[in-house]
PyMOL Python script that loads the backbone (N, CA, C, O; Angstrom):
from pymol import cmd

cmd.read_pdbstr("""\
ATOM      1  N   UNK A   1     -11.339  -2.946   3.110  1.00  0.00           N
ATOM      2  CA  UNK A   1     -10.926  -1.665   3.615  1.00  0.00           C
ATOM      3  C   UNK A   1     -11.392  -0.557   2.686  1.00  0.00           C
ATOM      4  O   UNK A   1     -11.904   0.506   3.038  1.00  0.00           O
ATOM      5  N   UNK A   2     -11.124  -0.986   1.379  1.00  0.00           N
ATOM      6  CA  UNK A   2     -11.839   0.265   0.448  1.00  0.00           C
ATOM      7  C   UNK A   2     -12.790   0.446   0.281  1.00  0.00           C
ATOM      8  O   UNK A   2     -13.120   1.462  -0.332  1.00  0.00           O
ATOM      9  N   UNK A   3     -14.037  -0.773   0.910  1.00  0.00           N
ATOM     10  CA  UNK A   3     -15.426  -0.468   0.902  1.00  0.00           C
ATOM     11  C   UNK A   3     -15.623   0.400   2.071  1.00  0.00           C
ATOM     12  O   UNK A   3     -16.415   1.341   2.022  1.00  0.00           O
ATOM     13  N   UNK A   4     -14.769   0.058   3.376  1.00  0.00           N
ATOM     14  CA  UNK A   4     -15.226   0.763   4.276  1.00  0.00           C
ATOM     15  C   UNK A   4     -15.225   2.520   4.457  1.00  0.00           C
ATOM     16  O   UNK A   4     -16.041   3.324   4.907  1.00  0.00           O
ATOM     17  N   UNK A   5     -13.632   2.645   3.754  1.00  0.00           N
ATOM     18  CA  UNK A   5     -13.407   4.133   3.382  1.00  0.00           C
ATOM     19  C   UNK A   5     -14.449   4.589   2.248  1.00  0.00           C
ATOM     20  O   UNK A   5     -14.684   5.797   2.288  1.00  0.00           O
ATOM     21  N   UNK A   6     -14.952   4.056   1.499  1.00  0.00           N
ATOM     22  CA  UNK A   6     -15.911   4.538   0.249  1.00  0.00           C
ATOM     23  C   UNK A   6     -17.059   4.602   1.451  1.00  0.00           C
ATOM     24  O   UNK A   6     -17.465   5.764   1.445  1.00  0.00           O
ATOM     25  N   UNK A   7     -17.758   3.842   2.483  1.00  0.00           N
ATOM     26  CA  UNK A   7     -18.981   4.073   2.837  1.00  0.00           C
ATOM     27  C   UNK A   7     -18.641   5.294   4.396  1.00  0.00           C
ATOM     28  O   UNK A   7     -19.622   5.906   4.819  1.00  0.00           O
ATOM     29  N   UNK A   8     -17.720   5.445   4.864  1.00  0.00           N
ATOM     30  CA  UNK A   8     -17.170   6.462   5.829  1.00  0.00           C
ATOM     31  C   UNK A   8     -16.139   7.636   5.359  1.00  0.00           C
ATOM     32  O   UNK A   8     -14.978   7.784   5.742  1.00  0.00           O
ATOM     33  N   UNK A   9     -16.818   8.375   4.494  1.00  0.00           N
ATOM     34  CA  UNK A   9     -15.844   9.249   3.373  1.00  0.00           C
ATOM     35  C   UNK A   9     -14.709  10.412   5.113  1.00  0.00           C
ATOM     36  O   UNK A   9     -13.585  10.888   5.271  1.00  0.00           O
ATOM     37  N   UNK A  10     -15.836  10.307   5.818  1.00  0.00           N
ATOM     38  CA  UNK A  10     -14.641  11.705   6.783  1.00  0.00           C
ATOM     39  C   UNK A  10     -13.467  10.362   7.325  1.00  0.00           C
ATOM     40  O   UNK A  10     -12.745  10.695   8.265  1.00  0.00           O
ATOM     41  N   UNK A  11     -13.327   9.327   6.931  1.00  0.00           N
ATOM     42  CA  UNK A  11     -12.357   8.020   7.546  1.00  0.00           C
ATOM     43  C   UNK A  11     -11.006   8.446   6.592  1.00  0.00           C
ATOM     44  O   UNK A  11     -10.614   7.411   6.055  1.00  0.00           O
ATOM     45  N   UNK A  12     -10.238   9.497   6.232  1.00  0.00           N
ATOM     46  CA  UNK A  12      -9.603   9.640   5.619  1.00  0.00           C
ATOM     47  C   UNK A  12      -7.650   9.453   6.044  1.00  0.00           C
ATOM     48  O   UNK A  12      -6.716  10.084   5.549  1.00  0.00           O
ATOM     49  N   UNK A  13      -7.623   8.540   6.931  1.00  0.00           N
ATOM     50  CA  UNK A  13      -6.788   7.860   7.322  1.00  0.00           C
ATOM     51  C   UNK A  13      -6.122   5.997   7.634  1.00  0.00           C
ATOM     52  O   UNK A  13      -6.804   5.183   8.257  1.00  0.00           O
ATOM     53  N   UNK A  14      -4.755   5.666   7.064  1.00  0.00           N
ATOM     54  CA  UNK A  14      -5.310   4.188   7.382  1.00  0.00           C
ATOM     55  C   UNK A  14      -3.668   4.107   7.549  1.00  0.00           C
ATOM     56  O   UNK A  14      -2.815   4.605   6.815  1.00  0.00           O
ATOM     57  N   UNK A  15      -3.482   3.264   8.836  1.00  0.00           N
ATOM     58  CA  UNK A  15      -2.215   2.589   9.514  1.00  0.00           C
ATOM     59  C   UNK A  15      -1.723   1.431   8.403  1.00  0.00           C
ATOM     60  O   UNK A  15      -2.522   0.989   7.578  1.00  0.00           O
ATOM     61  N   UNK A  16      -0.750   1.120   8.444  1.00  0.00           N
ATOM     62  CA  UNK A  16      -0.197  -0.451   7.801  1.00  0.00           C
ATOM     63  C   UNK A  16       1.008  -0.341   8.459  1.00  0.00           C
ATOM     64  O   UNK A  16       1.673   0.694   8.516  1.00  0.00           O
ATOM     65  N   UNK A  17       1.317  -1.479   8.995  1.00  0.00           N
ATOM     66  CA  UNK A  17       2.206  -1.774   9.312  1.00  0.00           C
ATOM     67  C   UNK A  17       3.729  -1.869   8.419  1.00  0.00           C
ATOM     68  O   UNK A  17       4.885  -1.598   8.747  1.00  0.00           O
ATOM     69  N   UNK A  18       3.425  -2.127   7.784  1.00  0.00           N
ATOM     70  CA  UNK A  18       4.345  -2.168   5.952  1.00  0.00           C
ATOM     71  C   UNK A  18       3.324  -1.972   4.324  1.00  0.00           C
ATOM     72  O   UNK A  18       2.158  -2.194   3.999  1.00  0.00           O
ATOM     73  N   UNK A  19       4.591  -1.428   3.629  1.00  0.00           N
ATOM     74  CA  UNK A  19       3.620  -1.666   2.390  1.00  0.00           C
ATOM     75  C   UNK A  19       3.264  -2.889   2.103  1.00  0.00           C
ATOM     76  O   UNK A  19       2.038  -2.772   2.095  1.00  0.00           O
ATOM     77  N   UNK A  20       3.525  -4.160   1.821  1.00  0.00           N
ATOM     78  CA  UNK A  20       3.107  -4.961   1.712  1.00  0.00           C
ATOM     79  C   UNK A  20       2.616  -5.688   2.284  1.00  0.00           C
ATOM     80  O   UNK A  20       2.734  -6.869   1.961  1.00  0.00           O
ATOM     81  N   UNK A  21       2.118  -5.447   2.999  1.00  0.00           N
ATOM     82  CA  UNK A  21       0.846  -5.572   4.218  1.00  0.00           C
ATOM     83  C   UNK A  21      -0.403  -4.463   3.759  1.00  0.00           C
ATOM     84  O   UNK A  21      -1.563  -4.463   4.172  1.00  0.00           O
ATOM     85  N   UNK A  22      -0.008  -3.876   3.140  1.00  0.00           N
ATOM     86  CA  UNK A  22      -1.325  -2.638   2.338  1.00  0.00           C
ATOM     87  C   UNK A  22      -2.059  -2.935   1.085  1.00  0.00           C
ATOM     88  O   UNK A  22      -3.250  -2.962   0.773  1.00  0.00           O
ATOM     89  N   UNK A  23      -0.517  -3.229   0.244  1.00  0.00           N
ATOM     90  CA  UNK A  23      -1.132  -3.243  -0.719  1.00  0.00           C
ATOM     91  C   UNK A  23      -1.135  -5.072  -1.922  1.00  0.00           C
ATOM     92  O   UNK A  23      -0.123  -5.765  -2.026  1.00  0.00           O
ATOM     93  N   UNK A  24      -2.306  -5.372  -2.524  1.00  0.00           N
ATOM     94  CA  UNK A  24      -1.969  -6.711  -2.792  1.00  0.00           C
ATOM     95  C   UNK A  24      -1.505  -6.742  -4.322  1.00  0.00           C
ATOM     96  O   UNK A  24      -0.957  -7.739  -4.791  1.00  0.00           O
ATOM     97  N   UNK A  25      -1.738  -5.676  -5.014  1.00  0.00           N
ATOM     98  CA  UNK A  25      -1.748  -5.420  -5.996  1.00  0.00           C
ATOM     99  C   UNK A  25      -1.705  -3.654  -6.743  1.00  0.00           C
ATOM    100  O   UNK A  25      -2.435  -2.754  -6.326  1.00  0.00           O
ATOM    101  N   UNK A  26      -0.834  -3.505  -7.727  1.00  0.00           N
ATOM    102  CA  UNK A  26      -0.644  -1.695  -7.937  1.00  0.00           C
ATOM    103  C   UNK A  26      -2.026  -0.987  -7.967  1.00  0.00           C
ATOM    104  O   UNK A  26      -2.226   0.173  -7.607  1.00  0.00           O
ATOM    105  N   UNK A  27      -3.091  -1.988  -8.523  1.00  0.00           N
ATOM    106  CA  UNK A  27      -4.443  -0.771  -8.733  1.00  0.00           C
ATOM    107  C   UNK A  27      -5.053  -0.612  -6.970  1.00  0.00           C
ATOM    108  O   UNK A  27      -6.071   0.049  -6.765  1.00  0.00           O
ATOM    109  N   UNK A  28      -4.310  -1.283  -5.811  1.00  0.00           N
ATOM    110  CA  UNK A  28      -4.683  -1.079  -4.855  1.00  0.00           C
ATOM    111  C   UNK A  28      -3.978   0.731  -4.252  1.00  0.00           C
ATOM    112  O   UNK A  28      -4.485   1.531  -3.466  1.00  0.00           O
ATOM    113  N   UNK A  29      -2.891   0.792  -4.906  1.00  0.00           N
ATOM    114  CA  UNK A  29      -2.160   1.683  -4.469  1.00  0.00           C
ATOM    115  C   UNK A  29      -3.010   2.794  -5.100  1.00  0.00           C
ATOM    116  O   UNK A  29      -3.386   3.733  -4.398  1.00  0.00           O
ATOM    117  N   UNK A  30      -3.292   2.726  -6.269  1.00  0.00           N
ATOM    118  CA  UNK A  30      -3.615   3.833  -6.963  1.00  0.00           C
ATOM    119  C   UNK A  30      -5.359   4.405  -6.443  1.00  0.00           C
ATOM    120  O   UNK A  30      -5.858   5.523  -6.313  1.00  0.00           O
ATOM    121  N   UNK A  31      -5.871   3.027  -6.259  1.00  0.00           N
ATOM    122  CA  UNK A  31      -7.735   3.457  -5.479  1.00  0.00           C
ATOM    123  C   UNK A  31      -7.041   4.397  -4.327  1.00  0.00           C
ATOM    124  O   UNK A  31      -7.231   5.613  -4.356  1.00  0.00           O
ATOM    125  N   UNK A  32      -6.365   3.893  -3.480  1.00  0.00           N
ATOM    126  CA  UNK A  32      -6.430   4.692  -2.120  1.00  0.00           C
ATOM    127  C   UNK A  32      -5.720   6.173  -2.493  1.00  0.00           C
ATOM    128  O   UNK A  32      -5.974   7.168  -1.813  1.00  0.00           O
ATOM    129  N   UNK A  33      -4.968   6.208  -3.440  1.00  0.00           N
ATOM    130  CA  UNK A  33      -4.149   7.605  -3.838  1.00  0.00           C
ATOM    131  C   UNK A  33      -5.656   8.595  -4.344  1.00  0.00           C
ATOM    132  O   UNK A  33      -6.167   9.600  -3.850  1.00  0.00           O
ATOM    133  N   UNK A  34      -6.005   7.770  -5.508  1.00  0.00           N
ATOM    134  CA  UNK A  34      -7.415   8.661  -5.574  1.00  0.00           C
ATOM    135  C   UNK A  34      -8.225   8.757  -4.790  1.00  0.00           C
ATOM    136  O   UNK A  34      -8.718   9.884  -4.778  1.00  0.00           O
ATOM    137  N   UNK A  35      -8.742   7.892  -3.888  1.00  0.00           N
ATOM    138  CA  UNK A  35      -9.539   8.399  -2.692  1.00  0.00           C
ATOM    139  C   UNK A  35      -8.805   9.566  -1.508  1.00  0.00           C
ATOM    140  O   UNK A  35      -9.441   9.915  -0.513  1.00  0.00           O
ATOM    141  N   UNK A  36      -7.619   9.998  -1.753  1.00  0.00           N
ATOM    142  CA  UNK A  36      -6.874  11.133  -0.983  1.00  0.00           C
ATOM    143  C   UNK A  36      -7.222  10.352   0.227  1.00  0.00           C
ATOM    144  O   UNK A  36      -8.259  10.473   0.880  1.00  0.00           O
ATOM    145  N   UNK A  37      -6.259   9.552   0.450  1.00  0.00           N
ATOM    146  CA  UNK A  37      -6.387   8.977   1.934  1.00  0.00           C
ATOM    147  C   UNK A  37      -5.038   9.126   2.546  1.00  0.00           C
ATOM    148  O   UNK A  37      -4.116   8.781   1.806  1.00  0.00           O
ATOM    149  N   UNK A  38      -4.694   9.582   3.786  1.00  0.00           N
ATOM    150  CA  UNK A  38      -3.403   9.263   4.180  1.00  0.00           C
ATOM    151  C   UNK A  38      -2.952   8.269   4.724  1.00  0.00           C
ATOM    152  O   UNK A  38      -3.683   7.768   5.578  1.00  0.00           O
ATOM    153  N   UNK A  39      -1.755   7.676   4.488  1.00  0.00           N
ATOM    154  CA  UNK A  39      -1.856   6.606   4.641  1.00  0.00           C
ATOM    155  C   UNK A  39       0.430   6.246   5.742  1.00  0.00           C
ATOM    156  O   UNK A  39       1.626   6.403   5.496  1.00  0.00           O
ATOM    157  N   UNK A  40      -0.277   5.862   6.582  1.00  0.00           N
ATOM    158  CA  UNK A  40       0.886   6.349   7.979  1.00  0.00           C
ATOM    159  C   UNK A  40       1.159   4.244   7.769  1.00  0.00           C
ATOM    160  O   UNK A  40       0.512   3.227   7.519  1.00  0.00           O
ATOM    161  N   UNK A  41       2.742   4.760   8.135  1.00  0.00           N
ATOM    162  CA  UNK A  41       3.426   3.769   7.745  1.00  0.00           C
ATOM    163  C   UNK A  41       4.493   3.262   8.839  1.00  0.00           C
ATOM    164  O   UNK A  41       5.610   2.921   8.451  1.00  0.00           O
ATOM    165  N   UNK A  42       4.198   3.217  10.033  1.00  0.00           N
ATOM    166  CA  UNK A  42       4.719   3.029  11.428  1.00  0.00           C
ATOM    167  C   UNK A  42       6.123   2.698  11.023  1.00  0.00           C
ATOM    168  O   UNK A  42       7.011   3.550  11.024  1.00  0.00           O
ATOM    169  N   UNK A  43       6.324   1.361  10.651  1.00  0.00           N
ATOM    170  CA  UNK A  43       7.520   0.220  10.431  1.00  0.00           C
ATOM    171  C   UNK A  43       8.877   0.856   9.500  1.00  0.00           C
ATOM    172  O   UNK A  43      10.078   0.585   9.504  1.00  0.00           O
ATOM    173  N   UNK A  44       7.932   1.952   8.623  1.00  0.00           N
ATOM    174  CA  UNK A  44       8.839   2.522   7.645  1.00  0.00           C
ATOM    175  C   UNK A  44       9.097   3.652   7.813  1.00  0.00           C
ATOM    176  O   UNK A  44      10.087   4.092   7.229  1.00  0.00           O
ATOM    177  N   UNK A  45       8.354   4.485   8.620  1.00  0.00           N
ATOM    178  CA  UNK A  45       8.182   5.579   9.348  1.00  0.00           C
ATOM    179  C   UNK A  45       8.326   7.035   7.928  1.00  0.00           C
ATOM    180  O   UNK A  45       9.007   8.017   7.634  1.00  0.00           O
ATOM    181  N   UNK A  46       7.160   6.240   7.468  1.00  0.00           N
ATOM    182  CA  UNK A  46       6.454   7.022   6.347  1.00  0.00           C
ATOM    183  C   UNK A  46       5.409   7.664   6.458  1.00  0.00           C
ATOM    184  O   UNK A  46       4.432   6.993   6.790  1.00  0.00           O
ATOM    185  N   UNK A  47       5.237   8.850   6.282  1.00  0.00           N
ATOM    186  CA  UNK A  47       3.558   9.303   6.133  1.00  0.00           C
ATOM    187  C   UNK A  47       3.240   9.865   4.703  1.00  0.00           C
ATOM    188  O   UNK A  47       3.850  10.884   4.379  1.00  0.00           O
ATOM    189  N   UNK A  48       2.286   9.276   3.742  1.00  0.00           N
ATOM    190  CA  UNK A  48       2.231   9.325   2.388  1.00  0.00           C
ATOM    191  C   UNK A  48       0.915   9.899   2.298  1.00  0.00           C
ATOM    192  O   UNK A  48      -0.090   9.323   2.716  1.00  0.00           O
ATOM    193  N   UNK A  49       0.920  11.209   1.668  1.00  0.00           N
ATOM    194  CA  UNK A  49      -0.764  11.883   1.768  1.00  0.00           C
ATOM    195  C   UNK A  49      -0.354  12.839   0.107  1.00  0.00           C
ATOM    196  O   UNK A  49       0.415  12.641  -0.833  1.00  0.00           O
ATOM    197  N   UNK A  50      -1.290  13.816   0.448  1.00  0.00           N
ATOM    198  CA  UNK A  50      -1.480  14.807  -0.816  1.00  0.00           C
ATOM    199  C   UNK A  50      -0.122  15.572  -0.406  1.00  0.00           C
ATOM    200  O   UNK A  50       0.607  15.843  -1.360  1.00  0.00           O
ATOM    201  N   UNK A  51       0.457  16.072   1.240  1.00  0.00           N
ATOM    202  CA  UNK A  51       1.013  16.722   1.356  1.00  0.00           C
ATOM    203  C   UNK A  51       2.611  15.986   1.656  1.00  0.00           C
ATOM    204  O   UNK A  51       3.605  16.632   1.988  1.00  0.00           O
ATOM    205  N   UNK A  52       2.574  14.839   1.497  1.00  0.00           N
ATOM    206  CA  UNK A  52       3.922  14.293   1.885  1.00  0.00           C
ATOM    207  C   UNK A  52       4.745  15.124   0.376  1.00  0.00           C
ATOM    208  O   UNK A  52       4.373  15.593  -0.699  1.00  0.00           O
ATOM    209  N   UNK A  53       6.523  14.856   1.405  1.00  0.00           N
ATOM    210  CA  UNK A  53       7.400  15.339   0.770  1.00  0.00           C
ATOM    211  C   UNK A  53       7.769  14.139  -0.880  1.00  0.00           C
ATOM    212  O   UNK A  53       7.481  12.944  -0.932  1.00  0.00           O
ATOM    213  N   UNK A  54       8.237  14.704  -1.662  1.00  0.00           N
ATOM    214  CA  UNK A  54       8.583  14.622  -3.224  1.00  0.00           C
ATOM    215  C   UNK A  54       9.721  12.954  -2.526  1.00  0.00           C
ATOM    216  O   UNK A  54       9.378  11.872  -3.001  1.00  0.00           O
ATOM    217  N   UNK A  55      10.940  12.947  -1.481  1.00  0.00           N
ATOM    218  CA  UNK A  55      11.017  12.158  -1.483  1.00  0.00           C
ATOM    219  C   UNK A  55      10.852  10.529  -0.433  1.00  0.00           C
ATOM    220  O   UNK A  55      11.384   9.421  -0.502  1.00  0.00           O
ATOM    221  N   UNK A  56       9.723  11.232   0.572  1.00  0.00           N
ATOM    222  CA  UNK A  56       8.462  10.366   0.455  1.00  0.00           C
ATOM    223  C   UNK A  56       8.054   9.647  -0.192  1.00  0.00           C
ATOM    224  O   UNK A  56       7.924   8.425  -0.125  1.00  0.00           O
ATOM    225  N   UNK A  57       7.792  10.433  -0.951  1.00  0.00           N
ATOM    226  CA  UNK A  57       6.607   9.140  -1.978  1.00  0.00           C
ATOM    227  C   UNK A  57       7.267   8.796  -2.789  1.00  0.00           C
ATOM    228  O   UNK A  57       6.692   8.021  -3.555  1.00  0.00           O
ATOM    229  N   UNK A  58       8.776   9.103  -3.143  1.00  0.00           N
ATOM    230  CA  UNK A  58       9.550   7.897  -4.645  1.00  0.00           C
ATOM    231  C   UNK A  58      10.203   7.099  -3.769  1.00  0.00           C
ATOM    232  O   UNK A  58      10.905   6.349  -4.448  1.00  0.00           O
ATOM    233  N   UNK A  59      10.408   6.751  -2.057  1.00  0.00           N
ATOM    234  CA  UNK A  59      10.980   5.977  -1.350  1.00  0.00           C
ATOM    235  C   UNK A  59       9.543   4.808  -1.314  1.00  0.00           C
ATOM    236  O   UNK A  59       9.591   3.578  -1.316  1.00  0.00           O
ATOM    237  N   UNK A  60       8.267   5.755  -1.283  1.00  0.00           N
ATOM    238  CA  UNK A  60       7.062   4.535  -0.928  1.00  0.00           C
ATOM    239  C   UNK A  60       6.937   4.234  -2.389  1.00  0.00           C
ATOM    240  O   UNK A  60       6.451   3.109  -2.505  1.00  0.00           O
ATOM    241  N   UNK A  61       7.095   4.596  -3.150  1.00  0.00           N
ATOM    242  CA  UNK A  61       7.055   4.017  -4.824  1.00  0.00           C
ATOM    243  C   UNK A  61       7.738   2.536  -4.929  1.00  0.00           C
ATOM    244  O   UNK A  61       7.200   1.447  -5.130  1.00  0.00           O
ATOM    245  N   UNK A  62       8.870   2.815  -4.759  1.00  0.00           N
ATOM    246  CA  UNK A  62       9.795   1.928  -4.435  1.00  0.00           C
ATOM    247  C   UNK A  62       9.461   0.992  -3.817  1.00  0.00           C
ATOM    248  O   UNK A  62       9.475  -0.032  -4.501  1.00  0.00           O
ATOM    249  N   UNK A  63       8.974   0.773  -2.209  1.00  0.00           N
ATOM    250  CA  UNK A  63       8.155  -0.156  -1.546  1.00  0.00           C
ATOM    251  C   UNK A  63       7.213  -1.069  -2.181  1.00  0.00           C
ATOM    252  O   UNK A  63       7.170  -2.298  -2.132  1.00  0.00           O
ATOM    253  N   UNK A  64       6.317  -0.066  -2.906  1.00  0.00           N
ATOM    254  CA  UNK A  64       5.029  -0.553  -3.879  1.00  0.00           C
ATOM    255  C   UNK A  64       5.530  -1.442  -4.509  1.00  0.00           C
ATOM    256  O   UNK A  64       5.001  -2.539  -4.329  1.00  0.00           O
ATOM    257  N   UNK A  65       6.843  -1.390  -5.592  1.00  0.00           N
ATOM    258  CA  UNK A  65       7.422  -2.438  -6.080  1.00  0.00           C
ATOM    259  C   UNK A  65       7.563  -2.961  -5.876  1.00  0.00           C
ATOM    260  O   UNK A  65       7.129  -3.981  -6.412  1.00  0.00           O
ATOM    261  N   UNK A  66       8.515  -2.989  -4.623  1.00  0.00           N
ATOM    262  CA  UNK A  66       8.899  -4.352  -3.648  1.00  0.00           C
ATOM    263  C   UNK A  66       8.128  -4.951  -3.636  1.00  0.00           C
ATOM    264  O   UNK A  66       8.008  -5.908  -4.402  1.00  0.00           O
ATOM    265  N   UNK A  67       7.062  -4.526  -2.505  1.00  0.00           N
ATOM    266  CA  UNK A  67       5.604  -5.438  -2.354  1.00  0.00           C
ATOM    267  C   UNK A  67       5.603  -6.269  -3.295  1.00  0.00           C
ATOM    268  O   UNK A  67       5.762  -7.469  -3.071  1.00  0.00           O
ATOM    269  N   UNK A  68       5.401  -5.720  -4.664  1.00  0.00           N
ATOM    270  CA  UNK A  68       4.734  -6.610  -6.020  1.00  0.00           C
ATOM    271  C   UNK A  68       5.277  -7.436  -5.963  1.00  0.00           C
ATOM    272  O   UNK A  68       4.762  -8.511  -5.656  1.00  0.00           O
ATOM    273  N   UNK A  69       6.715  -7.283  -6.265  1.00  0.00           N
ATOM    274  CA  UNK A  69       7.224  -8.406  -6.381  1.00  0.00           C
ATOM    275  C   UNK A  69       7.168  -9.523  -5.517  1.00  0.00           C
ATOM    276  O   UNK A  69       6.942 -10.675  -5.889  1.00  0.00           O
ATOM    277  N   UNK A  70       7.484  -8.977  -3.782  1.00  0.00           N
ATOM    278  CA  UNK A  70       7.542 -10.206  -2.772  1.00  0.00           C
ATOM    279  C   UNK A  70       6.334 -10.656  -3.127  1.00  0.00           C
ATOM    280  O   UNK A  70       6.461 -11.828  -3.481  1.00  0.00           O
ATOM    281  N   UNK A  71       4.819 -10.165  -3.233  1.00  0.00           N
ATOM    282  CA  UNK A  71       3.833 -11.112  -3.629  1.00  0.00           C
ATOM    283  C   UNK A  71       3.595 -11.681  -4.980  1.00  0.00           C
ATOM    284  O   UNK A  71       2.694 -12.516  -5.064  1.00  0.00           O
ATOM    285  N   UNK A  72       4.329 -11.331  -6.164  1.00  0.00           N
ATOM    286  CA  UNK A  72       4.469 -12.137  -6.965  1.00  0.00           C
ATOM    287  C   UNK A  72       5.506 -13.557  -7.049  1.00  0.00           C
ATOM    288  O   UNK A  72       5.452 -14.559  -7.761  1.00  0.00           O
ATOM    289  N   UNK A  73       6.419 -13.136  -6.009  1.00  0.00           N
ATOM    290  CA  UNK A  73       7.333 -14.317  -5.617  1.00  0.00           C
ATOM    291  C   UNK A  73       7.129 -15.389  -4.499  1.00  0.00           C
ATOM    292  O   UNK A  73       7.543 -16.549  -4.496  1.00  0.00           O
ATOM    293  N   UNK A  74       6.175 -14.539  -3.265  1.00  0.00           N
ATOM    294  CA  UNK A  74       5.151 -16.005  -2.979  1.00  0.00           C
ATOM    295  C   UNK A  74       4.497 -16.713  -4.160  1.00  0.00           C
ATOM    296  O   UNK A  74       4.964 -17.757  -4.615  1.00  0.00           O
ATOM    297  N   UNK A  75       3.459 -16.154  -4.622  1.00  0.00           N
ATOM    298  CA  UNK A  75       2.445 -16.778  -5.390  1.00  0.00           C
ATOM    299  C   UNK A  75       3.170 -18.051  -6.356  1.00  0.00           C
ATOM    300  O   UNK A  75       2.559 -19.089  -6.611  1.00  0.00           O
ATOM    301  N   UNK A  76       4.689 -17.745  -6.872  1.00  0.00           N
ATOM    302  CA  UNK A  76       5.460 -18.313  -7.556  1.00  0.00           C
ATOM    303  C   UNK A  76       5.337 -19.928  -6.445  1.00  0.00           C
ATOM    304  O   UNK A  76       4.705 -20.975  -6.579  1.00  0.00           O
ATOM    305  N   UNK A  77       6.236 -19.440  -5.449  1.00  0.00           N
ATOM    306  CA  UNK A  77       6.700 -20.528  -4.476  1.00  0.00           C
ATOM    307  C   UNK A  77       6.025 -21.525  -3.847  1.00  0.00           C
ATOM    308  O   UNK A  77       6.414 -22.647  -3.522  1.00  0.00           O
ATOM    309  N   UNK A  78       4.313 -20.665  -3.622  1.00  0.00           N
ATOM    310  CA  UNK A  78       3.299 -21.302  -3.631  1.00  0.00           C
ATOM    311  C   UNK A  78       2.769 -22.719  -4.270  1.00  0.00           C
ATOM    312  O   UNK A  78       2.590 -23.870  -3.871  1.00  0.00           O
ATOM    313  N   UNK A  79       2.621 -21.977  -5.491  1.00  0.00           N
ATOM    314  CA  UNK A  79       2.527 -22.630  -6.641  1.00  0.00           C
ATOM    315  C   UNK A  79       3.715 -23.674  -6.903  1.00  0.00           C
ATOM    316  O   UNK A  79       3.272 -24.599  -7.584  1.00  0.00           O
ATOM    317  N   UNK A  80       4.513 -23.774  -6.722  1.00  0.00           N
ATOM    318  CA  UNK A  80       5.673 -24.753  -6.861  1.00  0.00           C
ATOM    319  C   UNK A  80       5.862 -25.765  -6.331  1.00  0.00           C
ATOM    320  O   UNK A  80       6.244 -26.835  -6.804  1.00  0.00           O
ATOM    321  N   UNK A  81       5.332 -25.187  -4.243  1.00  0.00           N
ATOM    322  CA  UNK A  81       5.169 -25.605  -3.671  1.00  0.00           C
ATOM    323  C   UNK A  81       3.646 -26.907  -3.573  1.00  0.00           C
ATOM    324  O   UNK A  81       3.398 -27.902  -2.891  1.00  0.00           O
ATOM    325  N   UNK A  82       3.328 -26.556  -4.083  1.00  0.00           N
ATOM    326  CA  UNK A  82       2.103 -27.412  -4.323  1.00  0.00           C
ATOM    327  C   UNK A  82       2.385 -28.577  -5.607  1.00  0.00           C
ATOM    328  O   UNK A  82       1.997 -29.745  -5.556  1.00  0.00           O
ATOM    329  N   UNK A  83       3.007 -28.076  -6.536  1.00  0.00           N
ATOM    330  CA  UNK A  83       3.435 -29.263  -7.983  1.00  0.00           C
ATOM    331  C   UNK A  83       4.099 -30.151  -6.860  1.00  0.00           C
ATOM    332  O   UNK A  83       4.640 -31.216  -7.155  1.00  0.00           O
TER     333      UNK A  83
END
""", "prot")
cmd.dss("prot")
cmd.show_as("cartoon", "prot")
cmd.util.cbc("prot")
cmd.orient("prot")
């Protein structure tokens, strides 16, 4: 997805269904923040851009975490799951 927005720069929009469905990792959050992309959040009924509100984006902050963690706590279970 970030190659495609880097090679279609006017593509400055992208749906997810959830954050963690967006993002797999924090430096994912932070490429798309610097590429000024907006980024619409159906499920959470978020819209996170340059112009979203102050508490917007410490509710999607929050998410971001989440995410991490739920995918650091598969990867765990995964892994466990397999020993």
């Amino acid at each position: 997805m970030v190659q495609f927005l880097e090679k279609n720069p006017s593509c400055k929009t992208v749906i997810a269904e959830e954050t963690d469905r967006l993002y797999r990792n924090l430096r994912d959050c932070i490429t798309l923040e610097d590429m000024d992309v907006e980024i619409h959040l159906p499920k959470e009924g978020q819209i996170i851009g340059k112009n979203a509100k102050l508490q917007a984006k410490l509710v999607h902050s929050f998410h971001v975490v989440m995410a991490r963690n739920y995918i650091d706590n598969l990867r765990e279970e995964v892994k466990k799951g397999m020993r």
